[in-house]
N, C-alpha and C positions, 0 to 999 in steps of 0.2 A: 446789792452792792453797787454804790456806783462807777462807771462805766469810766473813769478818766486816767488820763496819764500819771498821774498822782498814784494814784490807788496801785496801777499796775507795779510803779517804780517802787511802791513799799513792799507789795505783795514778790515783787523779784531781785527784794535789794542786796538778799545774800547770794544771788547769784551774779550779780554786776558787783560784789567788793572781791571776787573773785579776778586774781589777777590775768588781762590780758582776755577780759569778757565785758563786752561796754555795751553800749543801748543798741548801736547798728547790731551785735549778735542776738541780740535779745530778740530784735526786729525781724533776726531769720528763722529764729527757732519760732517766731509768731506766726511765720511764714510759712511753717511746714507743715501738710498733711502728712500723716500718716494711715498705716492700717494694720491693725490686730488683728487676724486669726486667732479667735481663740480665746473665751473668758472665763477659764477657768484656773485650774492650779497654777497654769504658770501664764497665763494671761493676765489673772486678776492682780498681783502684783507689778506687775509691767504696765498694764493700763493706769495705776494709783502712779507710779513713775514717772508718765509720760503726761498725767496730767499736771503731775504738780510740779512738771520742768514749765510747762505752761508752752505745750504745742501747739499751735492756730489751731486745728483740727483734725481730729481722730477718726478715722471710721474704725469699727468696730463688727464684726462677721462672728455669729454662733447661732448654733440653732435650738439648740437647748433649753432647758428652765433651770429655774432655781430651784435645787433641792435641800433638806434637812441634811443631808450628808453632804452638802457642799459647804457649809457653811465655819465648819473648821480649817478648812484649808482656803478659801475663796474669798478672800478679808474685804471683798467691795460689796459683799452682799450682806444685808440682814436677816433679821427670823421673819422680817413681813415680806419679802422678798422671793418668798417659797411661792412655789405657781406658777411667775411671772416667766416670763420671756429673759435670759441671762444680761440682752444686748439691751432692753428696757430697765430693768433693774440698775444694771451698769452706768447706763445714759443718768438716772437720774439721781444717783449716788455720787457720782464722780462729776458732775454738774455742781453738788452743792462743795463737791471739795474745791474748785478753780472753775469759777462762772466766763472766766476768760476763755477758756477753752470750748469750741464746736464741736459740737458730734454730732 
C-alpha cells in the first residue's frame, strides 16, 4: 500500500466525518504509542481495535505461542499461526490489517 496522505485520509475517513474529529486529532492518535500486556482473549481483540483506530505504534508484551485452542477465542491468529511466538504472529497479522501502524 502506498504510503501517502491520500491513502491515509481514505483509510480514516469515517473517523474524520465523525463530528468534532478533524486531521490535527488524527495527527494525535498517529502520535501515540501504546502498549498491550497481553495477546490473548482479551488482548487480541483490543490489539485488532487499536490498530484499526490506526495508533502510530503499539508495542506489544506476551510470552506465549499460539495454540489450537487459542484460536476460537483469539481472532488475530490463524490455524498457521500454531507454534509461533503470540507477539510474532500478532505483529504480522495486524500489520497486514493497517500497514500504518508500528510495532
Amino acid at each position: 500500500m502506498n504510503d501517502s496522505r491520500q491513502d491515509r485520509l481514505e483509510m480514516y475517513s469515517r473517523m474524520l466525518a465523525l463530528r468534532d474529529f478533524d486531521e490535527e486529532d488524527l495527527r494525535s492518535v498517529e502520535g501515540t504509542s501504546i502498549t498491550v500486556v497481553g495477546a490473548g482473549g482479551l488482548g487480541s481483540p483490543i490489539l485488532q481495535l487499536l490498530t484499526s483506530i490506526g495508533f502510530g505504534k503499539i508495542r506489544i508484551i506476551d510470552y506465549d505461542v499460539v495454540e489450537l485452542s487459542n484460536l476460537q477465542r483469539q481472532t488475530i491468529y490463524n490455524y498457521d499461526d500454531i507454534g509461533i511466538p503470540k507477539v510474532d504472529a500478532a505483529v504480522a497479522n495486524l500489520s497486514k490489517q493497517n500497514p500504518f501502524v508500528q510495532f
